[in-house]
C-alpha positions as CSV (number, residue, x, y, z in Angstrom):
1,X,0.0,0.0,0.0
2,X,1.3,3.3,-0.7
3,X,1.1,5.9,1.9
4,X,0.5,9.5,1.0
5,X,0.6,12.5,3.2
6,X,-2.0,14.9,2.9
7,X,-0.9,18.7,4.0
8,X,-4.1,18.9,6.6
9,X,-4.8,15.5,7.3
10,X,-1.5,14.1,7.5
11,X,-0.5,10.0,6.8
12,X,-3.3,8.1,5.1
13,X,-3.4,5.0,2.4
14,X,-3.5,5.9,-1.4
15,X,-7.3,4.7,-1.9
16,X,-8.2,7.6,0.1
17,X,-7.0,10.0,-3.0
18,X,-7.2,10.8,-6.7
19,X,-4.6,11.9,-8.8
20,X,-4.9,14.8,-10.6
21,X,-2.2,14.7,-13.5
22,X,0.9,16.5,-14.2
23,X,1.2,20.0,-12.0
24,X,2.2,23.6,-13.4
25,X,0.7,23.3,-16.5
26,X,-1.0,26.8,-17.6
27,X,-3.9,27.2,-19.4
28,X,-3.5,29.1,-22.8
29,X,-4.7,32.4,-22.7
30,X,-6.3,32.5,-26.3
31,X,-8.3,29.8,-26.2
32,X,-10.3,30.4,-29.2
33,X,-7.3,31.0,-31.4
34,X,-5.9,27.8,-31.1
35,X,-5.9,24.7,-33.4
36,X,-7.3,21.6,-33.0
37,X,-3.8,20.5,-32.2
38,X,-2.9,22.8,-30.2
39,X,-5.9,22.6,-28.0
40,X,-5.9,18.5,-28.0
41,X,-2.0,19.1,-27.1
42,X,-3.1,21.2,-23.8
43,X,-5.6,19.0,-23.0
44,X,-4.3,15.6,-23.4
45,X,-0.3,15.4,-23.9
46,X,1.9,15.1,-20.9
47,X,5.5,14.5,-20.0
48,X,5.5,11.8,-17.9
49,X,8.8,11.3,-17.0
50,X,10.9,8.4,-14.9
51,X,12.3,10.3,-11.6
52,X,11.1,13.6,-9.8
53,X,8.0,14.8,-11.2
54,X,5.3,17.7,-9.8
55,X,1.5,16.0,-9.3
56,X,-1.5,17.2,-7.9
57,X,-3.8,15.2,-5.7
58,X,-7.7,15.3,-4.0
59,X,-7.9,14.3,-0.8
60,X,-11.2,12.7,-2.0
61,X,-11.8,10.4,0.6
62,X,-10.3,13.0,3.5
63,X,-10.9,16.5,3.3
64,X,-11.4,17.1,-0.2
65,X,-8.6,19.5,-0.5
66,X,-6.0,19.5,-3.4
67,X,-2.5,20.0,-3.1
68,X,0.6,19.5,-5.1
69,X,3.1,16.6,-4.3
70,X,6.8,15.6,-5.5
71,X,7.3,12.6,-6.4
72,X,10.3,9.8,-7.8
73,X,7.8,8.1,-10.2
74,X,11.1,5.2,-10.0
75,X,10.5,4.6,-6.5
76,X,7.1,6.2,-6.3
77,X,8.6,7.7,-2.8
78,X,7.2,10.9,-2.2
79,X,9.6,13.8,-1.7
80,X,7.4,16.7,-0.6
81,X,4.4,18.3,-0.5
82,X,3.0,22.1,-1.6
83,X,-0.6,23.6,-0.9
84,X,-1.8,26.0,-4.0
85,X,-2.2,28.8,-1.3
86,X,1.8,28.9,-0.3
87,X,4.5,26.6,0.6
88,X,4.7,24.4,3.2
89,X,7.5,25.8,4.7
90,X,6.1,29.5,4.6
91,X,2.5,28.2,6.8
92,X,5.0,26.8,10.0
93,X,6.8,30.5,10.3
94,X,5.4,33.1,12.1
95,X,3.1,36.0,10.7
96,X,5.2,39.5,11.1
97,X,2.1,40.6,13.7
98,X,3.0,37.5,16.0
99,X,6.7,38.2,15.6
100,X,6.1,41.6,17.0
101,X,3.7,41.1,19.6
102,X,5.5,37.8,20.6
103,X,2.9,35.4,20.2
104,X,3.1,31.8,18.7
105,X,0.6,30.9,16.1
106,X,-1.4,29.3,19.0
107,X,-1.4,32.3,20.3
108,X,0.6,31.6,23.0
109,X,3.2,34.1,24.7
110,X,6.8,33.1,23.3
């Protein structure tokens, strides 16, 4: 079974998610003024590669939240995990207003 972290809900078992497909990919501005091949391109053709690769993910059984994952698709070990609001590493600092008046983000006196 392959365990999968979920950014709010932490460790649970893949058959509690959906994957999503191939992250960072932007949708063309000018819809309308492109081809049929370029359209079908967008919609259906992605890299796929063997190693690291960017993913994103529903919670579908959980929360129903999606998030972004890294992942060796060699190994299928999972390297990290993003939120599409901000890093994961930016959500465990401190706010500058708790910095200043010395409060956790619990709200506890540091």
């Amino acid at each position: 079974m392959l365990l999968i972290e979920c950014p709010w809900c932490g460790p649970r078992a893949e058959s509690e998610f959906t994957c999503g497909g191939e992250a960072d990919i932007a949708r063309p501005l000018n819809t309308e003024t492109l081809s049929d091949k370029e359209w079908g391109d967008y919609l259906f053709m992605r890299k796929n590669p063997r190693g690291v690769h960017r993913e994103q993910w529903l919670h579908t059984q959980g929360c129903r939240r999606w998030f972004i994952a890294q992942r060796d698709t060699v190994s299928y070990a999972f390297q990290g995990y993003d939120t599409f609001e901000r890093p994961l590493l930016a959500q465990d600092a401190p706010t500058v207003n708790q910095a200043q008046t010395g409060q956790s983000q619990e709200g506890k006196a540091s």
